[in-house]
C-alpha positions as CSV (number, residue, x, y, z in Angstrom):
1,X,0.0,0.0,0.0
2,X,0.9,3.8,-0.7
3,X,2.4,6.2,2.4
4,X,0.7,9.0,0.8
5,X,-3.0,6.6,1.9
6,X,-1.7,5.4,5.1
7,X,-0.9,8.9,6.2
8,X,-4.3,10.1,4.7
9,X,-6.3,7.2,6.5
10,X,-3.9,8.4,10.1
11,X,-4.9,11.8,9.9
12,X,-8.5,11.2,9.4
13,X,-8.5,9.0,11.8
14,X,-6.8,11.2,13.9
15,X,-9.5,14.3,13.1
16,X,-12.4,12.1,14.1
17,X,-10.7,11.1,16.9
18,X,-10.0,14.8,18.2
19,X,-13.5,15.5,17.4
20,X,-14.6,12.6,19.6
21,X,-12.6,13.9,23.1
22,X,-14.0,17.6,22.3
23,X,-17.9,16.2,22.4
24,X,-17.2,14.5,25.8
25,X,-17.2,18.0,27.7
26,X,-15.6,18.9,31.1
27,X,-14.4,15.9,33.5
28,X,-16.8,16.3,36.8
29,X,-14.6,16.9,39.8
30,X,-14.3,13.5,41.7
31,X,-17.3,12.7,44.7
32,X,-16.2,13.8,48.0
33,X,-16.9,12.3,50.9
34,X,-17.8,13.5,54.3
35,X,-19.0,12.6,57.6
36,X,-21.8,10.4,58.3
37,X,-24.9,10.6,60.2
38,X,-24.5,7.4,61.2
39,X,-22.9,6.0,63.7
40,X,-23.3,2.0,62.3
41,X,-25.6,0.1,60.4
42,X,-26.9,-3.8,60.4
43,X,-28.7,-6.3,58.3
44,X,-30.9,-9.0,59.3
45,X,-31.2,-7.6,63.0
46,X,-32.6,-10.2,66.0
47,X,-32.2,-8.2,68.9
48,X,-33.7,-9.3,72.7
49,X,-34.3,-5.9,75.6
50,X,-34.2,-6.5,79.1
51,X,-35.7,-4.4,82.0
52,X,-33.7,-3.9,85.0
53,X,-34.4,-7.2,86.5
54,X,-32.9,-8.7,83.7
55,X,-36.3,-10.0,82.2
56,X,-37.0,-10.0,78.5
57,X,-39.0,-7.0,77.5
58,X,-39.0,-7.1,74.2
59,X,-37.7,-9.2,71.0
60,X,-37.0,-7.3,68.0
61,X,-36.9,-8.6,64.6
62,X,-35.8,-6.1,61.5
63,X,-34.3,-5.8,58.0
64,X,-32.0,-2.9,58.7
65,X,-30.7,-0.9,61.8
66,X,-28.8,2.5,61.6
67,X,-27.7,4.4,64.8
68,X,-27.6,8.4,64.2
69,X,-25.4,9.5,66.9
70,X,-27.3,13.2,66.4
71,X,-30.3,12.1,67.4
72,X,-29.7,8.5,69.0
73,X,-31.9,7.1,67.6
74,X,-31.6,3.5,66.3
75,X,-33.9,3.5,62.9
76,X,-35.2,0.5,61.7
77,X,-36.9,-1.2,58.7
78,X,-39.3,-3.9,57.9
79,X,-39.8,-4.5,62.1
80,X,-41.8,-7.3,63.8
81,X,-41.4,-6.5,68.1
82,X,-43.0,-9.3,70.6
83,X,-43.4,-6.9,73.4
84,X,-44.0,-8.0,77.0
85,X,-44.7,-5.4,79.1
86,X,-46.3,-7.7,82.3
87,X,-47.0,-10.9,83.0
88,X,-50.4,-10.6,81.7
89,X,-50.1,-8.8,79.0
90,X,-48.2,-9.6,75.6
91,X,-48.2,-7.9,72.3
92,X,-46.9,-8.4,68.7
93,X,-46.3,-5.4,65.9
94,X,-45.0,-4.8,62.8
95,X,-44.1,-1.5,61.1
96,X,-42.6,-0.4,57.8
97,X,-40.0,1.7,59.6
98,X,-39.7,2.2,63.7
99,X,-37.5,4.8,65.0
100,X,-36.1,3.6,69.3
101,X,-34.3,6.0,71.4
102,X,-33.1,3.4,73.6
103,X,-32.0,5.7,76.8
104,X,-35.5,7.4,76.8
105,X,-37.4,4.5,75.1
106,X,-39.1,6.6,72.8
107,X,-41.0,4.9,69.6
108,X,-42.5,5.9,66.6
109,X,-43.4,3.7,64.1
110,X,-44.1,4.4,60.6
111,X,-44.9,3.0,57.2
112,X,-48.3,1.5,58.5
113,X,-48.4,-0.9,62.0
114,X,-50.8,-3.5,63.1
115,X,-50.8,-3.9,67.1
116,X,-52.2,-7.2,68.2
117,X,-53.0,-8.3,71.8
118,X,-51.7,-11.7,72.7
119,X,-53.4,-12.2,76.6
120,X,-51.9,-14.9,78.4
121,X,-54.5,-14.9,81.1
122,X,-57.6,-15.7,79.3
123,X,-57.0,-17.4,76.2
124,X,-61.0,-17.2,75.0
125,X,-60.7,-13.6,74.8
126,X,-60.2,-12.7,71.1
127,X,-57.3,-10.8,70.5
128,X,-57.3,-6.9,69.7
129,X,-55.8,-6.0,66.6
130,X,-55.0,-2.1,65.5
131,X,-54.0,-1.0,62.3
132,X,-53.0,2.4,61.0
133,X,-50.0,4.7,59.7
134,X,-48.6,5.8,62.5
135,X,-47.7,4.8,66.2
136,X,-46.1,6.7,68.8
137,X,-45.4,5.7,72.2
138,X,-42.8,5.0,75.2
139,X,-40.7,1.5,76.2
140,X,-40.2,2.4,79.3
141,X,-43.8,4.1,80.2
142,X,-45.7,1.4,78.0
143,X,-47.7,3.9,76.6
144,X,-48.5,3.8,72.6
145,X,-51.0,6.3,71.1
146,X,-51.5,7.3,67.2
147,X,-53.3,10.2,66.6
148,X,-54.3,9.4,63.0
149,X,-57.2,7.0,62.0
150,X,-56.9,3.1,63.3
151,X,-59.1,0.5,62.5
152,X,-59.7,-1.7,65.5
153,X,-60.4,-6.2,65.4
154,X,-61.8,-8.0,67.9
155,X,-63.3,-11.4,66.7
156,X,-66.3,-10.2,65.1
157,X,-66.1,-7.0,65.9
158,X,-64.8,-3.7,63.8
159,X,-64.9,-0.4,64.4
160,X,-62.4,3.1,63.2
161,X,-61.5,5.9,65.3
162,X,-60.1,9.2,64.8
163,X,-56.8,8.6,67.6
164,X,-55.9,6.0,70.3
165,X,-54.3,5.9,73.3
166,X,-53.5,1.8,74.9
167,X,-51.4,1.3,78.1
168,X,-50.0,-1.8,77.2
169,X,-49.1,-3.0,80.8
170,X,-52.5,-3.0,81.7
171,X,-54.2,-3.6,78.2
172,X,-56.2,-0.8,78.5
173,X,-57.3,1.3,75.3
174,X,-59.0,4.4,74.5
175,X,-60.1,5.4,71.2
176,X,-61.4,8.8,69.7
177,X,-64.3,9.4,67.7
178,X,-65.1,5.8,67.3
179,X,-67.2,4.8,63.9
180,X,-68.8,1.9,63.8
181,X,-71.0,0.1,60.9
182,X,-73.8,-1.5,62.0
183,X,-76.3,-3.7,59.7
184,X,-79.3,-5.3,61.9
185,X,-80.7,-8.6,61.6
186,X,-84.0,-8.3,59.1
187,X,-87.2,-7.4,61.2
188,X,-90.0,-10.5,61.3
189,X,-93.1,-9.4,62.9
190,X,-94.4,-11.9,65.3
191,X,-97.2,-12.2,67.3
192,X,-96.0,-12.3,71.1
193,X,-98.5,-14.7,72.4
């Protein structure tokens, strides 16, 4: 083959090539990276609280734990908590997201949550189950409240309120605004005697 086309061919080559590194544009300045806001992180989390006697209080089950030394606060995802806040009383929930401050033992739990009662003391009692978006509440009080719509399970039963308040030491609940659908049996006159 020719020079005179091998030089030809290498400097168009060379052209398209020079056009091709002008198209690319400025080279972004490398990422930086800075502090976190966490303090560590976890997978596959199966954690057990104790109260002061040393007697389980809680088991904790979640996808994904971060601590933000800020706020210290241990966040969670994709939780499911067996809570045992007396000897009578017993409790399972589940929650999108949960967010523990384990010195003060405040919760909130977000993503939606369903609460449900699990009495040890009398097992024919059908047990209560909550559901709604948000729960707030206290470890070391025992005190959960929402004050966003819930819709309340017993057996049979249904109803929705407006807020709730439950101590769960003592099972005792208190719900706002309660609305309740109710749909009679069909009427049959009869003659009484």
């Amino acid at each position: 083959m020719n020079t005179r086309i091998l030089i030809v061919l290498a400097l168009i080559i060379a052209g398209i090539a020079g056009w091709f590194f002008q198209q690319q544009g400025d080279i972004a300045p490398p990422v930086s990276i800075g502090a976190s806001d966490v303090d560590y992180e976890a997978t596959d989390i199966k954690a057990v609280q104790t109260n002061e006697q040393g007697d389980t209080e809680y088991e904790l089950n979640a996808d994904s734990l971060t601590h933000n030394p800020v706020t210290n606060q241990d966040e969670m995802s994709g939780i499911t908590m067996n809570w045992e806040p007396s000897d009578e009383q017993r409790y399972r929930i589940q929650a999108g997201s949960a967010a523990i401050n384990q010195q003060t033992g405040e919760l909130r739990l977000s993503g939606g949550f369903t609460l449900i009662s699990e009495e040890k003391a009398d097992a024919d009692i059908a047990p209560i189950k909550v559901i709604g978006q948000t729960l707030k509440g206290n470890t070391k009080s025992r005190q959960v409240y929402s004050d966003e719509l819930v819709k309340v399970e017993q057996g049979m039963n249904r109803f929705q309120a407006s807020s709730m308040k439950a101590n769960l030491e003592t099972g005792e609940y208190e719900f706002g605004q309660v609305a309740v659908s109710f749909t009679p049996a069909e009427r049959k006159d009869k003659a009484l005697f």
